[in-house]
C-alpha positions in Angstrom: -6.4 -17.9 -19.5 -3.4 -18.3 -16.8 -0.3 -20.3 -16.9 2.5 -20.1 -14.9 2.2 -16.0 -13.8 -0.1 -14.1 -11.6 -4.2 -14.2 -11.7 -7.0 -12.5 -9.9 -5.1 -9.5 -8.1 -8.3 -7.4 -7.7 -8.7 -4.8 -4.8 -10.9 -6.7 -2.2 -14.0 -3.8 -2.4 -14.0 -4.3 -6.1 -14.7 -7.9 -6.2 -18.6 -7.7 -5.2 -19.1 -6.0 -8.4 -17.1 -8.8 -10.9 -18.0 -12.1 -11.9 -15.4 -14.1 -14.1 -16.4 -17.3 -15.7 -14.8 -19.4 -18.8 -10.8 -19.2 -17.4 -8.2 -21.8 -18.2 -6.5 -21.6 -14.8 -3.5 -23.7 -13.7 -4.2 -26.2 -17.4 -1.2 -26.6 -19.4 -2.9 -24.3 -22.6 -0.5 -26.5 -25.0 0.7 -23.8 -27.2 2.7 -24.3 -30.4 6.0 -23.2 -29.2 6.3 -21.2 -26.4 10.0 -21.6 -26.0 10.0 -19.4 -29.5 7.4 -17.2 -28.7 4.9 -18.6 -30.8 2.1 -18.8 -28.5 -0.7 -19.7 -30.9 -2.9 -23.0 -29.5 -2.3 -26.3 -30.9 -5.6 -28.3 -31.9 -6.1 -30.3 -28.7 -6.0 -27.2 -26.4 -8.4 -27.5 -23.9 -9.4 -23.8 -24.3 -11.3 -24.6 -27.5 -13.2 -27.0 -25.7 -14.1 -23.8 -23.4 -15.5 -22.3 -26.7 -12.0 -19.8 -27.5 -12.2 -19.3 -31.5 -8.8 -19.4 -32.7 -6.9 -15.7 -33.3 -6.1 -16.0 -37.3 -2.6 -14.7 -36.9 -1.8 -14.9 -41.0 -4.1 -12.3 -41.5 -3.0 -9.7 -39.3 -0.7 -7.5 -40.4 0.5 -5.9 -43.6 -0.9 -7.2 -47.2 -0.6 -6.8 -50.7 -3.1 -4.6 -52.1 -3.3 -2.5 -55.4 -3.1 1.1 -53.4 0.0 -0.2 -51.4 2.9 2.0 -53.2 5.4 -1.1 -52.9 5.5 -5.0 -52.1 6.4 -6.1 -50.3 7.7 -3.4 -47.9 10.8 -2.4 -47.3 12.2 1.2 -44.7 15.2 2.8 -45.7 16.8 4.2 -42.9 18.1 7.5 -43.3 21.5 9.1 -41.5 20.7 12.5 -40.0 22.7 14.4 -37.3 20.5 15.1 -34.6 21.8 15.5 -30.9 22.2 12.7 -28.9 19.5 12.1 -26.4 21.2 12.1 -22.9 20.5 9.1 -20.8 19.3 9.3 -17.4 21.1 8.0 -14.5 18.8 4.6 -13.4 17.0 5.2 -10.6 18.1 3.1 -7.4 16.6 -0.4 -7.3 14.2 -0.7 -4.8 15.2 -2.7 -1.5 14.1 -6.2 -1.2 13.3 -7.2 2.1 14.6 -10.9 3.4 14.2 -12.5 6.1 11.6 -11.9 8.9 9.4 -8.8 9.6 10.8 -5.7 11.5 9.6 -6.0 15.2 8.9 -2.6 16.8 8.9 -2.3 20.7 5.8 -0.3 21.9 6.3 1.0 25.6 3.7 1.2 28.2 2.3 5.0 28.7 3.9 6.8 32.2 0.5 8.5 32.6 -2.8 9.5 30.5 -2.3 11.1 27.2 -4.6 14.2 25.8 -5.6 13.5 22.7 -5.4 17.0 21.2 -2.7 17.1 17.8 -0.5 18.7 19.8 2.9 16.5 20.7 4.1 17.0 24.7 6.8 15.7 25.7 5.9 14.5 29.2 3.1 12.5 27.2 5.3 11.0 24.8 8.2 9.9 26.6 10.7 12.8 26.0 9.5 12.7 21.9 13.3 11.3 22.0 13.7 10.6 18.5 16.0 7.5 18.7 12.6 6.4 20.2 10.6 7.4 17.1 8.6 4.9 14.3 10.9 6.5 11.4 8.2 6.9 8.5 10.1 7.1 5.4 10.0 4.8 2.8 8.3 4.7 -0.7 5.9 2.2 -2.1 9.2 -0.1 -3.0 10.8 0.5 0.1 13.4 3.2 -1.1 14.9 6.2 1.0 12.6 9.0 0.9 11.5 12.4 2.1 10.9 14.6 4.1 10.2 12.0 6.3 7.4 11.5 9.1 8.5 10.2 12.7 5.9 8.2 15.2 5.6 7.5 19.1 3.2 4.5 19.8 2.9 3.9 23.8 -0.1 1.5 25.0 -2.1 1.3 28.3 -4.4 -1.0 29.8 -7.2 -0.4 26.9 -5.5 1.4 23.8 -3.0 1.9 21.7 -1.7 5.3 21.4 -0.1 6.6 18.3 1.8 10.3 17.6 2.7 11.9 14.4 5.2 14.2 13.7 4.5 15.1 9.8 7.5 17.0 7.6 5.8 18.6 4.5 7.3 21.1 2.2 6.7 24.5 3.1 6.5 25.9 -0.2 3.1 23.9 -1.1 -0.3 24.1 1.0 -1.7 21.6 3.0 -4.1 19.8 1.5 -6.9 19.7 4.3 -9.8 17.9 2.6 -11.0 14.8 3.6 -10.9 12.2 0.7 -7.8 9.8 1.4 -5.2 10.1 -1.6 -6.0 13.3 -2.7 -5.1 15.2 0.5 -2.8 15.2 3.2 -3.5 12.1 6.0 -2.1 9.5 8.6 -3.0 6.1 8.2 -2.9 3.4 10.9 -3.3 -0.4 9.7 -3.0 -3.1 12.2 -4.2 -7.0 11.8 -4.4 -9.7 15.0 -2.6 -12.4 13.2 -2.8 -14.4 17.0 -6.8 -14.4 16.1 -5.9 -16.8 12.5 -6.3 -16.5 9.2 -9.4 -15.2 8.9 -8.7 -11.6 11.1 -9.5 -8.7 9.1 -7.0 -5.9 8.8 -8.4 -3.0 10.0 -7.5 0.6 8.4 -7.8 3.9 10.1 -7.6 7.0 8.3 -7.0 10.5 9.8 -6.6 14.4 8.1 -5.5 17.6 8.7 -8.5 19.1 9.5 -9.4 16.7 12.0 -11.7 14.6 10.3 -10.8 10.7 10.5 -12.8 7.3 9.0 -12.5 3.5 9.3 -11.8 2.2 6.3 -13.2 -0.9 4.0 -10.5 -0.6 1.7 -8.6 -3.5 3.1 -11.8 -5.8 3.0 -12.4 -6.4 6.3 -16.6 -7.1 6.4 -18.8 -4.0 7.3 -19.3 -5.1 11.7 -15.4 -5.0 11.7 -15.4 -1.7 10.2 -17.9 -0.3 12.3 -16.4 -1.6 15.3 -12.7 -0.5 14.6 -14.4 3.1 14.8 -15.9 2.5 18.5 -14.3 5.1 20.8 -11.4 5.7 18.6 -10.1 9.1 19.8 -8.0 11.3 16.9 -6.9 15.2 16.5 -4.5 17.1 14.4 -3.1 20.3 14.5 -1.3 22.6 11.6 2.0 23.7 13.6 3.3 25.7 10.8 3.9 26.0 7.0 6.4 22.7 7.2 4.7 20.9 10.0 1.3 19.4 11.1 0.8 16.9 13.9 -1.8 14.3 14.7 -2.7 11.7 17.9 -5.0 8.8 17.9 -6.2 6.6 21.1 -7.4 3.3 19.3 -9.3 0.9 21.9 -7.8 -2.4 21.8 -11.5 -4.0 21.8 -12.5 -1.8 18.7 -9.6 -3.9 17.1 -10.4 -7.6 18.6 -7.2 -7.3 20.6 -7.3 -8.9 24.3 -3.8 -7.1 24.6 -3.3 -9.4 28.0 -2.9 -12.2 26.1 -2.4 -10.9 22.5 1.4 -8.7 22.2 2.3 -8.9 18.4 0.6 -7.3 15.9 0.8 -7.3 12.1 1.3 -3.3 11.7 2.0 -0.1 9.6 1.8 3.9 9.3 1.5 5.8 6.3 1.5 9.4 5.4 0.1 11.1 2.1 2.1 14.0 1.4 0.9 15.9 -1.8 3.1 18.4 -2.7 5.7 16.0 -3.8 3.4 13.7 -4.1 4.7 11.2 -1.6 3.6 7.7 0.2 5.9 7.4 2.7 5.3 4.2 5.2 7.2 2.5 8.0 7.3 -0.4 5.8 7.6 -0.2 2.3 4.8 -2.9 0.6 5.5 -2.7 -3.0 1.8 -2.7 -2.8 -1.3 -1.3 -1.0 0.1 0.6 2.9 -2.3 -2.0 4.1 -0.5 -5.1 3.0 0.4 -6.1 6.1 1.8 -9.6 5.1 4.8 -6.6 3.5 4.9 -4.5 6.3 6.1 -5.5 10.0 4.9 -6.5 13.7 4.5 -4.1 16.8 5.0 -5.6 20.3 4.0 -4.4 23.6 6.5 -4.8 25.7 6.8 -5.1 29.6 3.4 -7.3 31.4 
């Protein structure tokens, strides 16, 4: 039964596996007195027509019985002088974003890009900072760290994407390959300019090198497959603190004609264990691949 809150918010690869019948969605239920909190079903409520047996709400509860040492019950409370439990300081609300989308300028590449985990400069425009995707913000949006920075340039037939990963030195890497549980980069873009219907397409990339295309998002099995075609992606461990990753992501792998195609619905993730942390570009208050949450990438220049 639903009335007047939230229904169905089931991840998108779970929903092969549920079937839900017999709901009282969006039907005034009719209860007793909801104003008052009594939320028992008046006669003519629909839902019994549905087959719903009625919850006997006078026999819940306590009730008089001969091994019951008093009725009906009553608590003395007792004074004691135990030490004051200190209240925590509240924790920052989480930032609310309003208005449009952040728009993020991607430049054209000067020249060809390696793709080997290691960050040059003359690849990467300088790795100028001001210049950087700043990746650090929780789940709910909030300041957090040690943060991640990213370059993203583009040429005629990919987008190019840097990491620069912060982690704390005192914990190891994590270098498996099973997203959450270790260390990773993720990359989720989605070609709003193709309608409604375009999937968003996740890309998923570890320390050790390994990377995967992602269903998570529910984008249908021949998008999946082709978001992986000729994707390009390395990682390197710089030190204790540090590790650093590159991906070349064919536009066609992500049904992007980028000459006539320039915004994208986008965001970049990073798992970072030791904390633990999700830090994104975007904070989603959801899934990293909520791209309705997150923000836009352009290409800039022709």
């Amino acid at each position: 039964m639903r009335w007047g809150g939230t229904w169905d918010d089931i991840e998108e690869k779970a929903r092969p596996y549920l079937t839900m019948t017999d709901n009282l969605l969006d039907v005034d239920p009719r209860f007793v007195d909801a104003a008052n909190m009594n939320f028992q079903l008046r006669d003519d409520s629909p839902a019994y027509e549905m087959g719903f047996k009625r919850i006997p709400f006078e026999e819940i509860g306590l009730y008089q019985d001969e091994l019951r040492a008093s009725w009906p019950v009553r608590h003395s409370v007792h004074e004691h002088s135990a030490v004051p439990v200190p209240v925590p300081a509240p924790k920052p609300a989480p930032r609310v974003r309003r208005g449009p989308p952040p728009v993020f300028e991607v430049q054209r590449a000067a020249g060809p890009t390696e793709v080997d985990g290691r960050l040059d400069a003359g690849e990467w425009g300088g790795l100028d900072p001001a210049e950087a995707m700043v990746i650090g913000q929780g789940v709910q949006g909030e300041d957090a760290a040690p943060k991640s920075r990213a370059w993203l340039r583009y040429d005629d037939a990919a987008l190019l994407v840097a990491f620069d990963n912060a982690v704390e030195a005192s914990a190891p890497l994590r270098r498996g390959n099973t997203w959450a549980r270790d260390d990773a980069v993720e990359v989720a873009v989605r070609n709003t300019a193709a309608g409604d219907d375009a999937p968003t397409l996740v890309l998923r990339g570890f320390p050790s090198g390994h990377w995967l295309s992602s269903d998570e998002a529910g984008a249908p099995p021949e998008a999946v497959r082709r978001a992986a075609e000729g994707v390009q992606y390395a990682a390197r461990a710089v030190d204790a603190g540090r590790w650093t990753a590159e991906w070349r992501i064919p536009f066609k792998s992500l049904g992007i004609d980028p000459a006539r195609q320039r915004r994208f619905a986008f965001n970049l993730t990073v798992r970072k264990t030791a904390r633990p942390l999700w830090l994104m570009w975007q904070g989603t208050g959801a899934q990293s691949w909520r791209l309705d949450r997150a923000g836009i990438i352009e290409l800039a220049g022709d």
